[in-house]
PLY file of the C-alpha trace (Angstrom):
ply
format ascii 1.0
element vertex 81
property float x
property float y
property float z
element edge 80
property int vertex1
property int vertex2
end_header
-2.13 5.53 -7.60
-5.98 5.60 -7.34
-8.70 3.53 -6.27
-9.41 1.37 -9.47
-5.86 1.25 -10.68
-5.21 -2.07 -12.60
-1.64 -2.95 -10.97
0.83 -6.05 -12.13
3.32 -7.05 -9.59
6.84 -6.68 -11.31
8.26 -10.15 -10.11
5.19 -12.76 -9.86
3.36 -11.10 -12.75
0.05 -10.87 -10.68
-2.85 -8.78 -11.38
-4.17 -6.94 -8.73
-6.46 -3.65 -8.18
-6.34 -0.58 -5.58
-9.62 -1.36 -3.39
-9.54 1.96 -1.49
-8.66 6.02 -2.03
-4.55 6.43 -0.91
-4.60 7.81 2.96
-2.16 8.42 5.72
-1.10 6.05 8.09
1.25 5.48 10.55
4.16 3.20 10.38
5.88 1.69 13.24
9.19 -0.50 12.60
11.59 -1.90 15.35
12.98 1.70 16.37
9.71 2.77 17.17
8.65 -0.15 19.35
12.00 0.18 21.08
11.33 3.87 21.82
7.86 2.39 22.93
9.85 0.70 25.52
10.89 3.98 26.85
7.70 5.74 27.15
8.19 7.39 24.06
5.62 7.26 20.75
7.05 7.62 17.62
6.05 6.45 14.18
6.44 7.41 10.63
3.42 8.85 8.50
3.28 7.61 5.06
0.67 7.13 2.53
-1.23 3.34 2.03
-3.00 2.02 -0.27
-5.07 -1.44 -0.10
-4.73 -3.83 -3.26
-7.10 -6.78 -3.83
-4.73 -9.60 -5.63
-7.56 -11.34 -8.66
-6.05 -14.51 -8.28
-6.51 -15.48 -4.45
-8.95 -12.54 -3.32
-6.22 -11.56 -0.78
-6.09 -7.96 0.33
-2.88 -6.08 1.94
-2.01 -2.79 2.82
1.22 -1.39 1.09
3.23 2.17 1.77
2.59 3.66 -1.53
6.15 4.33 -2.24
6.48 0.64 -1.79
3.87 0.02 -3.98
5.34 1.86 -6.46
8.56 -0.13 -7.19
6.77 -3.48 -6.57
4.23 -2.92 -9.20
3.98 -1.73 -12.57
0.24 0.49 -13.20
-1.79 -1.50 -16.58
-4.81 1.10 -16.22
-5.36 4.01 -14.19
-9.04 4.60 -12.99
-9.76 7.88 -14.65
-13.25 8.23 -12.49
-13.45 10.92 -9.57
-15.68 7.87 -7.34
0 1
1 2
2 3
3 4
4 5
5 6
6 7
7 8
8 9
9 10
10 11
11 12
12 13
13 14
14 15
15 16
16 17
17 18
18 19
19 20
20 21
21 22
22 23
23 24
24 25
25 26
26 27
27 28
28 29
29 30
30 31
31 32
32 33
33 34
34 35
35 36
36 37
37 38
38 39
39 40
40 41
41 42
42 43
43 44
44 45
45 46
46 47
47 48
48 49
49 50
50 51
51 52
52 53
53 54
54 55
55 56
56 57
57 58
58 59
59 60
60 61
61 62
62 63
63 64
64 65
65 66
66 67
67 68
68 69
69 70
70 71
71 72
72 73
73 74
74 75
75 76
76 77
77 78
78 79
79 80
């Protein structure tokens, strides 16, 4: 997944596009904000991706692995920009 990638969400059957190159970010879920409770910093590094949906403009953030089984790739951007 690349920025420029034509994506269709596998349930609503909405278009969308990547908006940005895949990079790493960290991940926090309620383990790691109980351990933040402690003192303790933990999170999970994963890569993102941020999709623009056509329909409504909306942009989110997705775990690429998550973005894989949600949505199904139409086009791939084959440019290097």
């Amino acid at each position: 997944m690349n920025k420029g990638d034509l994506l269709k969400n596998k349930q609503t059957g909405e278009f969308a596009t990547i908006i940005t190159q895949p990079w790493v970010k960290l991940w926090r879920d309620d383990s790691d904000w109980e351990a933040a409770r402690y003192g303790f910093d933990s999170a999970t590094a994963a890569t993102a991706i941020k999709i623009c949906y056509h329909k409504t403009g909306v942009e989110r953030v997705f775990k690429e692995s998550v973005a894989r089984q949600m949505f199904d790739i139409i086009t791939e951007n084959t440019n290097e920009n």
